[in-house]
PDB file with one MODEL, atoms N, CA, C and O in Angstrom:
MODEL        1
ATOM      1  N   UNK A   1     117.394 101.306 183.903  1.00  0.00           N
ATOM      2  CA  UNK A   1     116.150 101.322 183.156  1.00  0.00           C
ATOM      3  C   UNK A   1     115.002 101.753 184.078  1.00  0.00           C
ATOM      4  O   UNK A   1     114.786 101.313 185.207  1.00  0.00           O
ATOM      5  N   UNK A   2     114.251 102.750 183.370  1.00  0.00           N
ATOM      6  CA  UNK A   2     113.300 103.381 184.366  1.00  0.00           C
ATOM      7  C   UNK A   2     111.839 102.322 183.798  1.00  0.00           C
ATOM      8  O   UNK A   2     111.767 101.777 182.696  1.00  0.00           O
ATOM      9  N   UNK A   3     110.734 102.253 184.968  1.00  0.00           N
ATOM     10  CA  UNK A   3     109.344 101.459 184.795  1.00  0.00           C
ATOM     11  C   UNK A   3     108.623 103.083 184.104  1.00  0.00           C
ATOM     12  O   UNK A   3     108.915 104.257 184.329  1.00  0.00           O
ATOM     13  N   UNK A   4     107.671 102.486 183.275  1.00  0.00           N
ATOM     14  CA  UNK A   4     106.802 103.185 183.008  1.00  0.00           C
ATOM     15  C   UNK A   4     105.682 102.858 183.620  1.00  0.00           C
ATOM     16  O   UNK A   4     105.459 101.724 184.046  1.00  0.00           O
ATOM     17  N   UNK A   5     104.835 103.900 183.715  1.00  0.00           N
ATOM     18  CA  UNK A   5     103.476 103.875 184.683  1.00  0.00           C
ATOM     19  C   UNK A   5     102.419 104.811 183.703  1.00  0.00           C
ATOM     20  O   UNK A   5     102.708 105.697 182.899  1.00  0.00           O
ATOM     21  N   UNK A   6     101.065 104.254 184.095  1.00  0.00           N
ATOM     22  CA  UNK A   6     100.255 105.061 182.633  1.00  0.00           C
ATOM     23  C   UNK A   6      99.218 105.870 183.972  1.00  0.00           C
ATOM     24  O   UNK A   6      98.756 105.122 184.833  1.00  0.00           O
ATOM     25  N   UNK A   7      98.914 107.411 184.053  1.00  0.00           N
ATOM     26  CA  UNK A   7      97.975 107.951 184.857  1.00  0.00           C
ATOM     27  C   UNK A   7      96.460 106.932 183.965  1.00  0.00           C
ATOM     28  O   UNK A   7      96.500 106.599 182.781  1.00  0.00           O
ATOM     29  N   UNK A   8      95.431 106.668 184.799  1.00  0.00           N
ATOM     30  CA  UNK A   8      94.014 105.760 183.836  1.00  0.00           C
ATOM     31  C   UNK A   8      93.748 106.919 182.954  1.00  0.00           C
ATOM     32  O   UNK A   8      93.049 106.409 182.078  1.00  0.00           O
ATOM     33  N   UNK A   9      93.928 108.586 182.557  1.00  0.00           N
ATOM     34  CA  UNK A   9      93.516 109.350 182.064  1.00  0.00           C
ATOM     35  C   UNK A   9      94.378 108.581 180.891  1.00  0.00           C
ATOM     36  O   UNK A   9      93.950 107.842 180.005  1.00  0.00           O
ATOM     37  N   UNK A  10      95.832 109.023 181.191  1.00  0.00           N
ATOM     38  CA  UNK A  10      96.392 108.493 179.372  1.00  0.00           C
ATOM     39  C   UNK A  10      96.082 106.835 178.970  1.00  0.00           C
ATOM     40  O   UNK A  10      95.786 106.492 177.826  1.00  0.00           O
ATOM     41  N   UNK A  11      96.172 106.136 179.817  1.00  0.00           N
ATOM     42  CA  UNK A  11      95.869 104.971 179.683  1.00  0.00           C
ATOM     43  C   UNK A  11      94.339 105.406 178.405  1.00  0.00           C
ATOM     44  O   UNK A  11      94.591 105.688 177.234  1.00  0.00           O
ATOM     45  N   UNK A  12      93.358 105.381 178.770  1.00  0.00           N
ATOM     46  CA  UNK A  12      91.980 105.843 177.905  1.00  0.00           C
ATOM     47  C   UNK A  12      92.588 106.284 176.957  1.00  0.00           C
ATOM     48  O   UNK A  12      92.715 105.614 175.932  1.00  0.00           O
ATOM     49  N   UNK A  13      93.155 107.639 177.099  1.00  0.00           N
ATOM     50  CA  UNK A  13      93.592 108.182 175.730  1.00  0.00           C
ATOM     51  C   UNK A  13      94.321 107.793 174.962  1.00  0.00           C
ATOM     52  O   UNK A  13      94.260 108.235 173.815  1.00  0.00           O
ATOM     53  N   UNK A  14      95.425 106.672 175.375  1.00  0.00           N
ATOM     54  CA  UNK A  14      96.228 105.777 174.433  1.00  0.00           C
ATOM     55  C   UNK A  14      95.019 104.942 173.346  1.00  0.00           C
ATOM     56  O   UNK A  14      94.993 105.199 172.143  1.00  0.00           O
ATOM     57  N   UNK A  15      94.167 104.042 173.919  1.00  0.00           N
ATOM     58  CA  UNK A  15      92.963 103.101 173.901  1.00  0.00           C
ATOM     59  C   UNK A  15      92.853 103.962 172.270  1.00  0.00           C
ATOM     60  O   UNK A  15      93.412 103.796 171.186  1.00  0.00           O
ATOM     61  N   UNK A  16      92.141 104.628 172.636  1.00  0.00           N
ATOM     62  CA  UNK A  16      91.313 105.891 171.523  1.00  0.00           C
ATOM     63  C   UNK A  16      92.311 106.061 170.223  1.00  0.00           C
ATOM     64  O   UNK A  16      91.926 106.203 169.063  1.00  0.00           O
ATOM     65  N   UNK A  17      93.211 106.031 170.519  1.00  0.00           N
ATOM     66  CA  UNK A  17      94.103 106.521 169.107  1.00  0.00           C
ATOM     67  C   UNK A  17      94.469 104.781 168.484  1.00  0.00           C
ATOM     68  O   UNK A  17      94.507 103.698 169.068  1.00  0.00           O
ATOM     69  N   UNK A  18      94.729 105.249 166.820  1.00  0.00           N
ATOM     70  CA  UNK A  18      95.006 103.960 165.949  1.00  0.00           C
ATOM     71  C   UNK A  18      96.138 103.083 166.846  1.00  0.00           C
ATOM     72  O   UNK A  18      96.932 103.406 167.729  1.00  0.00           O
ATOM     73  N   UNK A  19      95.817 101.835 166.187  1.00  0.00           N
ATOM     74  CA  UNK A  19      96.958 100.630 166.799  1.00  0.00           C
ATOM     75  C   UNK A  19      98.052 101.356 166.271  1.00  0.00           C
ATOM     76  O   UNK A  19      98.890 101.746 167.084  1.00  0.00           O
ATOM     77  N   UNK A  20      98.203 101.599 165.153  1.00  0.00           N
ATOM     78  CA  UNK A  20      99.710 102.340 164.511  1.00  0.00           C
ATOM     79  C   UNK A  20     100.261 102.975 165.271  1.00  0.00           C
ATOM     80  O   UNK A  20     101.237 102.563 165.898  1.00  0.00           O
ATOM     81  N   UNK A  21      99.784 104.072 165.385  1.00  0.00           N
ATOM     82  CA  UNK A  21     100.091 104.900 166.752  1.00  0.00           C
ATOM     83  C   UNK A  21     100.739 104.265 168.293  1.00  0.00           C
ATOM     84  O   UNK A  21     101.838 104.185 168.841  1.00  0.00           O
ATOM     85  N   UNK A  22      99.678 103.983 168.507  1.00  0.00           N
ATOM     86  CA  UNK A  22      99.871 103.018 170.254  1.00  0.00           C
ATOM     87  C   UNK A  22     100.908 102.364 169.632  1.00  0.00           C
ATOM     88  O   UNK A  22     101.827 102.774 170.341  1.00  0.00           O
ATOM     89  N   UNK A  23     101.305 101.819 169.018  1.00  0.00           N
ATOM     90  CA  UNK A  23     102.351 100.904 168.918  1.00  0.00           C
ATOM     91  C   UNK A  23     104.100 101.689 168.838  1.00  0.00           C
ATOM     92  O   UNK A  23     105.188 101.266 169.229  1.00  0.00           O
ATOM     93  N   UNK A  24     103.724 102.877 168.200  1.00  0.00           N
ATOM     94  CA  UNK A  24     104.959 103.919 167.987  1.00  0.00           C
ATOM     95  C   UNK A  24     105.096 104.303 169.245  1.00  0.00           C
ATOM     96  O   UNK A  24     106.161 103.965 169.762  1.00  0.00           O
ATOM     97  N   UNK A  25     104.124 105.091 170.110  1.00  0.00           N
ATOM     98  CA  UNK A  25     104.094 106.066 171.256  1.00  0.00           C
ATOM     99  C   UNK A  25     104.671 105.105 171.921  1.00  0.00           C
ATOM    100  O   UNK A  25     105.717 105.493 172.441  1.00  0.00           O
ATOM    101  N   UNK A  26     104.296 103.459 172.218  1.00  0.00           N
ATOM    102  CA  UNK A  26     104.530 102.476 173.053  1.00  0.00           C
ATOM    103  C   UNK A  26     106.107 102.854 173.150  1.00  0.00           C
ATOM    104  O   UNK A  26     106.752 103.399 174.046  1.00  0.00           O
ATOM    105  N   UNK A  27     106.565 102.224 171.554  1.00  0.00           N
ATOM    106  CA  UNK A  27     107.775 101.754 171.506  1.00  0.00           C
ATOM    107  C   UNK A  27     108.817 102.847 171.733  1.00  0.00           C
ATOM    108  O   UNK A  27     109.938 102.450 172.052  1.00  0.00           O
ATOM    109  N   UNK A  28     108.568 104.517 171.588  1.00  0.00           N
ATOM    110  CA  UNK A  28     109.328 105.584 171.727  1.00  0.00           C
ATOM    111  C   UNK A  28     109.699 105.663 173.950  1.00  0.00           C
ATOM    112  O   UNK A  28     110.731 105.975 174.543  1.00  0.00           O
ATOM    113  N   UNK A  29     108.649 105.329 174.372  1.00  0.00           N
ATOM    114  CA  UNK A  29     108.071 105.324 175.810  1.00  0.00           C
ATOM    115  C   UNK A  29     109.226 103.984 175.933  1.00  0.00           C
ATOM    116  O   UNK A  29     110.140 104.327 176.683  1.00  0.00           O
ATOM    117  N   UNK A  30     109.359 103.004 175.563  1.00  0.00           N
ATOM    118  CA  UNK A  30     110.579 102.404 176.153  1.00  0.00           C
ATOM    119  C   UNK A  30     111.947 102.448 175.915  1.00  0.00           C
ATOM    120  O   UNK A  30     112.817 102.110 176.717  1.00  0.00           O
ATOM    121  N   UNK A  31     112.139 102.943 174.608  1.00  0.00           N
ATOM    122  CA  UNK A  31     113.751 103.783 174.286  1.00  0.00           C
ATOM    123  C   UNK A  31     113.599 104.706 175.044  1.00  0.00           C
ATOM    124  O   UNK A  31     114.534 104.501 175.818  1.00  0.00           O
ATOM    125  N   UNK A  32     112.851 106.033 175.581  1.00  0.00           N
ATOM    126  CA  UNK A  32     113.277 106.565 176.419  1.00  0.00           C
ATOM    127  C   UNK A  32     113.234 105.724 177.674  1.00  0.00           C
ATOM    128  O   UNK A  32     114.397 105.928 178.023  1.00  0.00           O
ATOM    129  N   UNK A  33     112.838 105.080 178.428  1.00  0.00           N
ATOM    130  CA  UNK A  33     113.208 104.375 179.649  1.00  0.00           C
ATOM    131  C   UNK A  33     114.419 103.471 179.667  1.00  0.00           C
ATOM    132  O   UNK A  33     115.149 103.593 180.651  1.00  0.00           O
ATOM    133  N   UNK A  34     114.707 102.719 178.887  1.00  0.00           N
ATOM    134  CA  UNK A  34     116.075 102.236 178.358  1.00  0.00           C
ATOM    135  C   UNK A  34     117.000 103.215 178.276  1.00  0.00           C
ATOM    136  O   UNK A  34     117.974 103.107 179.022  1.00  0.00           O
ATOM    137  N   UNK A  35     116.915 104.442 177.321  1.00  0.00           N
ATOM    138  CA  UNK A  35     118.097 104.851 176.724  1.00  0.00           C
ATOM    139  C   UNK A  35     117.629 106.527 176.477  1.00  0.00           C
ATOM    140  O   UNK A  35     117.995 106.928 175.373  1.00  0.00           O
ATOM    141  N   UNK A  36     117.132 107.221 177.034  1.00  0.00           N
ATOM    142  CA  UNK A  36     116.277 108.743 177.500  1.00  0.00           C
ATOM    143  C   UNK A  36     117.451 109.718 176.241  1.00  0.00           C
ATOM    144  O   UNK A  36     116.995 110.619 175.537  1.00  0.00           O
ATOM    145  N   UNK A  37     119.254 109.201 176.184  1.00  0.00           N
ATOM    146  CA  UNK A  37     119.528 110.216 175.004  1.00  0.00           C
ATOM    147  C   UNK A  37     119.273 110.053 173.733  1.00  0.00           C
ATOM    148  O   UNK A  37     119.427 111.004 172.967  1.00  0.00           O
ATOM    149  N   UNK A  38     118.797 108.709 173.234  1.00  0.00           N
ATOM    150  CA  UNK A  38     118.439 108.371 171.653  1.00  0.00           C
ATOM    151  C   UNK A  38     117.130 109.391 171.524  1.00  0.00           C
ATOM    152  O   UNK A  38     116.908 109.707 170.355  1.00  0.00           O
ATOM    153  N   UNK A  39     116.242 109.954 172.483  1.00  0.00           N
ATOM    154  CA  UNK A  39     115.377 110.432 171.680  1.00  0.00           C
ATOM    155  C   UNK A  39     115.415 112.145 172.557  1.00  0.00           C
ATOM    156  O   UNK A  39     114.461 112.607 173.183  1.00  0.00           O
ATOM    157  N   UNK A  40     116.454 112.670 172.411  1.00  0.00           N
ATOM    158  CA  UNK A  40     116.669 113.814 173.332  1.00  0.00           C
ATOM    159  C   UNK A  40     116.302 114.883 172.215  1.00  0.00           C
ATOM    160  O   UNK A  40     116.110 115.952 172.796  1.00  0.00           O
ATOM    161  N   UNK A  41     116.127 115.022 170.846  1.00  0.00           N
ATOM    162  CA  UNK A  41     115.880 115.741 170.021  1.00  0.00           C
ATOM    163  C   UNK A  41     114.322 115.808 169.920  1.00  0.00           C
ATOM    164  O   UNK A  41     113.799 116.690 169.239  1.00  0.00           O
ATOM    165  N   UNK A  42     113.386 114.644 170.765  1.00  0.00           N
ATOM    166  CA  UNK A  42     111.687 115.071 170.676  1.00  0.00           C
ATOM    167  C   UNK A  42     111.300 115.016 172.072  1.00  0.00           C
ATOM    168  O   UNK A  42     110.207 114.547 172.389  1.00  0.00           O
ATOM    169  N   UNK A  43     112.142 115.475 172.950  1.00  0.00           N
ATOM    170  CA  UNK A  43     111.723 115.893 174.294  1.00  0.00           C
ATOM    171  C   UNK A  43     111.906 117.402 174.743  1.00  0.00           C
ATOM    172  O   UNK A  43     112.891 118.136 174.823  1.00  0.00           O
ATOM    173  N   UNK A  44     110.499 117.573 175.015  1.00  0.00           N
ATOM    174  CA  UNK A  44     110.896 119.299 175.716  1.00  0.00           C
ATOM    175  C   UNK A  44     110.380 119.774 176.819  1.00  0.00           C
ATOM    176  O   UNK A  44     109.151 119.842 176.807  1.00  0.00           O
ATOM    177  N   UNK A  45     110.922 120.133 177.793  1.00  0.00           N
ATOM    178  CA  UNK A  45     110.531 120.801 179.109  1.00  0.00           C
ATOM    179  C   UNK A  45     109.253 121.592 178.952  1.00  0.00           C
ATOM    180  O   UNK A  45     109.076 122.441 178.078  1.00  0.00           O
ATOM    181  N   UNK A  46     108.512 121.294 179.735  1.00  0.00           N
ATOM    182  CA  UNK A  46     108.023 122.605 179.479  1.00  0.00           C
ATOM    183  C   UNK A  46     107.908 123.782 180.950  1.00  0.00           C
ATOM    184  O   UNK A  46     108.191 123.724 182.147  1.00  0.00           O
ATOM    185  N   UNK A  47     107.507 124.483 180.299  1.00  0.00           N
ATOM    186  CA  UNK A  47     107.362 125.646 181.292  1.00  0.00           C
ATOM    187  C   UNK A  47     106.207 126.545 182.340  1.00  0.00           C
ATOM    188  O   UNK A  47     104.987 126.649 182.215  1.00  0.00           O
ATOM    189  N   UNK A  48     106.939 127.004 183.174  1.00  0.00           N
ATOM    190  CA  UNK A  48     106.092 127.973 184.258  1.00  0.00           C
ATOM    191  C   UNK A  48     105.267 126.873 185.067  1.00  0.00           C
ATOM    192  O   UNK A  48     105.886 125.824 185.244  1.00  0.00           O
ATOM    193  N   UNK A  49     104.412 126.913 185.412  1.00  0.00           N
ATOM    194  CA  UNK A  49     103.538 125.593 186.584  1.00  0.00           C
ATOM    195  C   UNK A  49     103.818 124.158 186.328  1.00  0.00           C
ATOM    196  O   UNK A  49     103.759 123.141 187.018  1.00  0.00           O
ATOM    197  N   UNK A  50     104.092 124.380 185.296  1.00  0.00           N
ATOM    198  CA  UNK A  50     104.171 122.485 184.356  1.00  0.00           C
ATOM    199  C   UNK A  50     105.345 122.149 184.519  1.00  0.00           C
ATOM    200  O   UNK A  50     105.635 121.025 184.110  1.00  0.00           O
ATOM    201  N   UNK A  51     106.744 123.220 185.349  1.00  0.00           N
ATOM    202  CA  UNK A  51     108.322 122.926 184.877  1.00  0.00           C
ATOM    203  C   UNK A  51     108.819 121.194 185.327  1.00  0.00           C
ATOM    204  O   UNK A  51     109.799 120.625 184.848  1.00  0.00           O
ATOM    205  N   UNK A  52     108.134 120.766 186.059  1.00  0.00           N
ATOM    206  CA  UNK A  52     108.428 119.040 186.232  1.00  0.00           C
ATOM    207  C   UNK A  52     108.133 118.288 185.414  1.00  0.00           C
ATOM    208  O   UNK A  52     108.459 117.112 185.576  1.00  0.00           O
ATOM    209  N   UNK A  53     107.020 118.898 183.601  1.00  0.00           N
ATOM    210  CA  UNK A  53     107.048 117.625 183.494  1.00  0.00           C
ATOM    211  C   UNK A  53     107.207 118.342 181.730  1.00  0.00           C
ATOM    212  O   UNK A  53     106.965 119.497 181.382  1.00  0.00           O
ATOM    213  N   UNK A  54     107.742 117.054 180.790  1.00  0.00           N
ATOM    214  CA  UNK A  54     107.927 116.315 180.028  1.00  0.00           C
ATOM    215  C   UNK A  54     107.340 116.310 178.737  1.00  0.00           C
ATOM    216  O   UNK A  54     106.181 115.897 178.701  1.00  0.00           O
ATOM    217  N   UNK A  55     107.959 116.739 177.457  1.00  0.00           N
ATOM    218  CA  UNK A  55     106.471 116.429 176.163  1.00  0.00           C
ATOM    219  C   UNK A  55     107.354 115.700 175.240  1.00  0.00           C
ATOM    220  O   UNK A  55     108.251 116.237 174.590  1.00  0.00           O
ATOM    221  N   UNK A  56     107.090 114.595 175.217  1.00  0.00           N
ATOM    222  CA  UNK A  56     107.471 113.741 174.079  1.00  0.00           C
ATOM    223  C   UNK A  56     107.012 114.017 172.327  1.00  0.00           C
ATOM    224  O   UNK A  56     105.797 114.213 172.290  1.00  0.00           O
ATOM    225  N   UNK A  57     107.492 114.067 171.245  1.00  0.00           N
ATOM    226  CA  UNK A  57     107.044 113.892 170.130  1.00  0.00           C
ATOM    227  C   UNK A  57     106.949 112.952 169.248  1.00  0.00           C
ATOM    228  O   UNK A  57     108.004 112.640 168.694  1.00  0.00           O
ATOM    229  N   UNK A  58     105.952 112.374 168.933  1.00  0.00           N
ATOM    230  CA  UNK A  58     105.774 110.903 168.395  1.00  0.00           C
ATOM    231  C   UNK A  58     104.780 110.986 167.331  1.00  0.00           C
ATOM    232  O   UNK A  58     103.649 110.516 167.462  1.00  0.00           O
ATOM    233  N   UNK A  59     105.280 111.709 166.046  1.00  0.00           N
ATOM    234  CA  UNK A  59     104.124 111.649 165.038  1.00  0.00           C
ATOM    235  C   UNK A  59     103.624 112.842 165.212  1.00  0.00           C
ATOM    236  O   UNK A  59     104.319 113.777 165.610  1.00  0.00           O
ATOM    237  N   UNK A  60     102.164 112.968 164.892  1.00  0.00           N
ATOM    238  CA  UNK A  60     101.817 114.312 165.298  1.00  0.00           C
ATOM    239  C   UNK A  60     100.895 114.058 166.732  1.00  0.00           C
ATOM    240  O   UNK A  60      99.829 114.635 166.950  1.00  0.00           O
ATOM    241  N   UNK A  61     101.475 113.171 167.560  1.00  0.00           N
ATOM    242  CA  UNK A  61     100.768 113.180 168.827  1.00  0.00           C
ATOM    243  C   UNK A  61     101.774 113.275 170.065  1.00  0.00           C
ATOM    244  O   UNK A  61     102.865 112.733 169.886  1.00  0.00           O
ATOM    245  N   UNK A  62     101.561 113.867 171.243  1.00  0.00           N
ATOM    246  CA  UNK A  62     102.452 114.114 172.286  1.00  0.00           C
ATOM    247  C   UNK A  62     102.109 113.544 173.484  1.00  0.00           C
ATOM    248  O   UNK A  62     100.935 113.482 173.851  1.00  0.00           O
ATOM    249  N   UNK A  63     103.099 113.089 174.178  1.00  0.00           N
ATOM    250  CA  UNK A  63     103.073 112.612 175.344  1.00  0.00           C
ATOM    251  C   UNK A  63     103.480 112.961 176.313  1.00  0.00           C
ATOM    252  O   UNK A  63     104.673 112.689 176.446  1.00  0.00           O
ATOM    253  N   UNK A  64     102.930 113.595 177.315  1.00  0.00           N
ATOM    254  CA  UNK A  64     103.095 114.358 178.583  1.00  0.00           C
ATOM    255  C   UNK A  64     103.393 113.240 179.785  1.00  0.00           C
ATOM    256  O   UNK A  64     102.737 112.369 180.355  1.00  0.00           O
ATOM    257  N   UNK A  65     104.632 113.710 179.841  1.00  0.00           N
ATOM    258  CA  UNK A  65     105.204 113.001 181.270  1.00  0.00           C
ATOM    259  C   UNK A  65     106.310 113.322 182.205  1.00  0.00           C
ATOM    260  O   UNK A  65     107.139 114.103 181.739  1.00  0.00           O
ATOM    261  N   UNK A  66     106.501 112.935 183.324  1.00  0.00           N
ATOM    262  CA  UNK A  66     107.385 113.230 184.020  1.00  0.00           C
ATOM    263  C   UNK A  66     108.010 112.188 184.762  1.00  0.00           C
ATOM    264  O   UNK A  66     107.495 111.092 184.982  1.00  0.00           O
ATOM    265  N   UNK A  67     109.223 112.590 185.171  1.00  0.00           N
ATOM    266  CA  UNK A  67     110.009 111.575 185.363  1.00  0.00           C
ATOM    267  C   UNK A  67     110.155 111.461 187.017  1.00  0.00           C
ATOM    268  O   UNK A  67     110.386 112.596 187.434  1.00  0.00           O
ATOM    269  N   UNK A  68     110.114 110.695 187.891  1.00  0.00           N
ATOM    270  CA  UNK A  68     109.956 110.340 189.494  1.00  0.00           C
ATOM    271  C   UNK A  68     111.282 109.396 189.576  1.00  0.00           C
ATOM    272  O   UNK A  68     111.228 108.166 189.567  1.00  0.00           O
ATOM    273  N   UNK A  69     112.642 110.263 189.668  1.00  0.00           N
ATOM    274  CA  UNK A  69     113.717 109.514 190.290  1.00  0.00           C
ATOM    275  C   UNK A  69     113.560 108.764 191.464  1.00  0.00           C
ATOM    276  O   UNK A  69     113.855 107.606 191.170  1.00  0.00           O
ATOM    277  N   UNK A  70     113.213 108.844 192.767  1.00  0.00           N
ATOM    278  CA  UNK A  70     112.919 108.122 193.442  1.00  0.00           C
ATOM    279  C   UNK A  70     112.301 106.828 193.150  1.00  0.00           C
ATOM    280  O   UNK A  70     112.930 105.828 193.497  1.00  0.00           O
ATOM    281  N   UNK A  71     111.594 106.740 192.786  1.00  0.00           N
ATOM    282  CA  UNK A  71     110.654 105.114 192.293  1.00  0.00           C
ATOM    283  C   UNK A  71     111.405 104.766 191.061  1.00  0.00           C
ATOM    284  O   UNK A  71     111.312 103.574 190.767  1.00  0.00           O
ATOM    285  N   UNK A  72     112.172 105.541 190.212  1.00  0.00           N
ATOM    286  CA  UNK A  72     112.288 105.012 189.073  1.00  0.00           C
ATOM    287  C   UNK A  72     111.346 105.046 188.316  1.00  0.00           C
ATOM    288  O   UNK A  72     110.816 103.935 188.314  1.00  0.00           O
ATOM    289  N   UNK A  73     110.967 105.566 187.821  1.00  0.00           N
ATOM    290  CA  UNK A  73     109.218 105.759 187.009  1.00  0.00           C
ATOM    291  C   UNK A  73     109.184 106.835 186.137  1.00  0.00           C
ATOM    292  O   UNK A  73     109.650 107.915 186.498  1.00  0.00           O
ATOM    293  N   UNK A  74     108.696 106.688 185.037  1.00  0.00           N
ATOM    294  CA  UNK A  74     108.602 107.709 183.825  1.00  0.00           C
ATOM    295  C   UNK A  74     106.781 107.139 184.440  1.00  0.00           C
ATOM    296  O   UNK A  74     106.349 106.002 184.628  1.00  0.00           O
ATOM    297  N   UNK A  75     105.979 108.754 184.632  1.00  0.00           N
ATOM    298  CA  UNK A  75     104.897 108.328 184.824  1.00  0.00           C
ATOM    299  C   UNK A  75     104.100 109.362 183.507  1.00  0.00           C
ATOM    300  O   UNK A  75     104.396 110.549 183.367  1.00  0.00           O
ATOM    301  N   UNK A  76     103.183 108.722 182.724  1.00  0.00           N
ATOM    302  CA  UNK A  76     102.456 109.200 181.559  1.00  0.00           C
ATOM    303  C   UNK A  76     101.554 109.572 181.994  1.00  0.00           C
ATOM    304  O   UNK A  76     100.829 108.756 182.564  1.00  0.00           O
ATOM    305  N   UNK A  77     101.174 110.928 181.941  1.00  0.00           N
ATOM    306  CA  UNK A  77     100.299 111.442 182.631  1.00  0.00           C
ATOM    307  C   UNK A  77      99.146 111.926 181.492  1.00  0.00           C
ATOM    308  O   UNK A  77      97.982 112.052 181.873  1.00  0.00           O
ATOM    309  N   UNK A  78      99.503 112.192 180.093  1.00  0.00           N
ATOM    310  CA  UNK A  78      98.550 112.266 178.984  1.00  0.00           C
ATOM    311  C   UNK A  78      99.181 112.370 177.690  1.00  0.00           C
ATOM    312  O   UNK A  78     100.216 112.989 177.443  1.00  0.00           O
ATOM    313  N   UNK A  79      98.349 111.604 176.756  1.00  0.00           N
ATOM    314  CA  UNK A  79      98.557 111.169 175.444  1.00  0.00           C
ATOM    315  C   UNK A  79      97.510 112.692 174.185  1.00  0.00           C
ATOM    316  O   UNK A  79      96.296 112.672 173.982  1.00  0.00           O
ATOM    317  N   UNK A  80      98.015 113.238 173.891  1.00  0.00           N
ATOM    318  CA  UNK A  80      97.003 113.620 172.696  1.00  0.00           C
ATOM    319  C   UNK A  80      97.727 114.229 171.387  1.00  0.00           C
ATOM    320  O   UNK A  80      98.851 114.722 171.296  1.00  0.00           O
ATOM    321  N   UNK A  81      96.602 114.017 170.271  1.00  0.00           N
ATOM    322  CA  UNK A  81      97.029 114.925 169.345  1.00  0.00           C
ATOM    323  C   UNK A  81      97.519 116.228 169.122  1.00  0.00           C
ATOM    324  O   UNK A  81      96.547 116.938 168.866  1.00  0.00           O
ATOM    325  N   UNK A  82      98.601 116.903 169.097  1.00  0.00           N
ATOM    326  CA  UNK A  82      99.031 118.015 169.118  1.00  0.00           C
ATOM    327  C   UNK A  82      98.343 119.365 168.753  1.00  0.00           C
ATOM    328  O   UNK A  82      98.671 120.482 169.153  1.00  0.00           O
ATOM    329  N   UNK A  83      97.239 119.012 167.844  1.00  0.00           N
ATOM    330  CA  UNK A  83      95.990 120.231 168.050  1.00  0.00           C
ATOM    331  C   UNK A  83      94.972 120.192 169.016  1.00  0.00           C
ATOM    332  O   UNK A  83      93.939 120.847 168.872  1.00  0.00           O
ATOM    333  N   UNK A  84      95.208 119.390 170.106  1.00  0.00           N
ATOM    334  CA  UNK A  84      94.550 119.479 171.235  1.00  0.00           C
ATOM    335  C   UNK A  84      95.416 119.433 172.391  1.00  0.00           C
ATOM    336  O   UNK A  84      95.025 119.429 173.558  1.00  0.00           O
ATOM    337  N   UNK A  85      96.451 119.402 172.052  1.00  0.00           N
ATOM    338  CA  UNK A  85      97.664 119.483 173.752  1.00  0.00           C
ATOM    339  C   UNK A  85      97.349 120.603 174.213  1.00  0.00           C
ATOM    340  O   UNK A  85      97.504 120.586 175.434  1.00  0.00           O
ATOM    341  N   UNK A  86      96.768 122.134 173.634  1.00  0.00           N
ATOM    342  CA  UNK A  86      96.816 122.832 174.820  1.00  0.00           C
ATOM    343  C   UNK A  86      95.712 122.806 175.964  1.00  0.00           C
ATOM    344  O   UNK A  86      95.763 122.911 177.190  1.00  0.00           O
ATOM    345  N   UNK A  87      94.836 122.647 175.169  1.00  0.00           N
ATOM    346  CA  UNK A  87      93.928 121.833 176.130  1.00  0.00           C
ATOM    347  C   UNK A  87      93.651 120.795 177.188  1.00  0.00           C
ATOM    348  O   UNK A  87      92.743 120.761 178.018  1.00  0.00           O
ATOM    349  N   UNK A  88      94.788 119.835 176.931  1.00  0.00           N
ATOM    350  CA  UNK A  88      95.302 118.407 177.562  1.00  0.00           C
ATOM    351  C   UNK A  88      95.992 118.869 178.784  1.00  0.00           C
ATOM    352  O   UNK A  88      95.814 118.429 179.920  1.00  0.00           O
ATOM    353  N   UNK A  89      96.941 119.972 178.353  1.00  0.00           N
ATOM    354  CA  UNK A  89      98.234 120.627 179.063  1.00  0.00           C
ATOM    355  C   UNK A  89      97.278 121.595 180.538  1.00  0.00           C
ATOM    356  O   UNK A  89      97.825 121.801 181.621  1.00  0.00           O
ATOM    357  N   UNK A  90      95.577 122.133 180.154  1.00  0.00           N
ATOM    358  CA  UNK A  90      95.193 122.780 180.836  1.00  0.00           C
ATOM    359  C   UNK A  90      94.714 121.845 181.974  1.00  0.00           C
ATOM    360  O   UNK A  90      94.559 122.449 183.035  1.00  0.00           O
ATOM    361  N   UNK A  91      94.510 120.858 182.006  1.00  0.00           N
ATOM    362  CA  UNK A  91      93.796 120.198 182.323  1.00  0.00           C
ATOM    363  C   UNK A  91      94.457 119.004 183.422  1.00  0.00           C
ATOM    364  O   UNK A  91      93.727 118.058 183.718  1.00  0.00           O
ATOM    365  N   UNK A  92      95.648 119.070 183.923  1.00  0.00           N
ATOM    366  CA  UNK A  92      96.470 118.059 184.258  1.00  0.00           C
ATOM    367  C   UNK A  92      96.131 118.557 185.757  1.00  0.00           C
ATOM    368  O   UNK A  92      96.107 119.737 186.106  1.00  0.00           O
ATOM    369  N   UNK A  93      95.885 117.487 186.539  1.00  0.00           N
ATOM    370  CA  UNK A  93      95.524 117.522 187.891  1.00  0.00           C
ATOM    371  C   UNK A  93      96.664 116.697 188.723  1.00  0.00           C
ATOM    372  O   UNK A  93      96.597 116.478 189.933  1.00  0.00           O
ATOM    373  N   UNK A  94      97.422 116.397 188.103  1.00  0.00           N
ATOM    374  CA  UNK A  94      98.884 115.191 189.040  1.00  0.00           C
ATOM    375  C   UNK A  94      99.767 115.819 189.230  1.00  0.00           C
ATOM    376  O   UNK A  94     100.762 115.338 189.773  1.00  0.00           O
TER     377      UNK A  94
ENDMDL
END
């Protein structure tokens, strides 16, 4: 079982979105740390500068993360609505 870790950027941006939500994104964020193949159909690589990290699908909001074998750590590096991920995606400094 991998720890999850929140960057304070997604941390905020979790905050901001409905409890409904936070509560789904939460609960998808620990089946993948538990069990990463139950949700292998809303995870996608992404590509070119970004190839280390991670986009979860949870509703119509995405979660950008990557995974740190060494520590064991799924670290969340940003939460947003999918008509603003490319923007989110420009913007990642970790």
């Amino acid at each position: 079982m991998l720890n999850i870790e929140y960057l304070p950027v997604a941390k905020k941006e979790l905050e901001k979105i409905d409890k409904i939500w936070q509560k789904k994104i939460k609960k998808n964020l620990q089946m993948l740390s538990e069990n990463p193949a139950l949700l292998k159909n809303k995870i996608t690589k992404l590509k070119g500068k970004y190839k280390d990290y991670f986009r979860l699908r949870v509703g119509n909001y995405r979660v950008i993360f990557r995974v740190e074998k060494k520590k064991l750590v799924i670290l969340v590096v940003r939460i947003a609505h999918r008509k603003n991920l490319q923007k989110q995606i420009r913007e990642l400094k970790y």
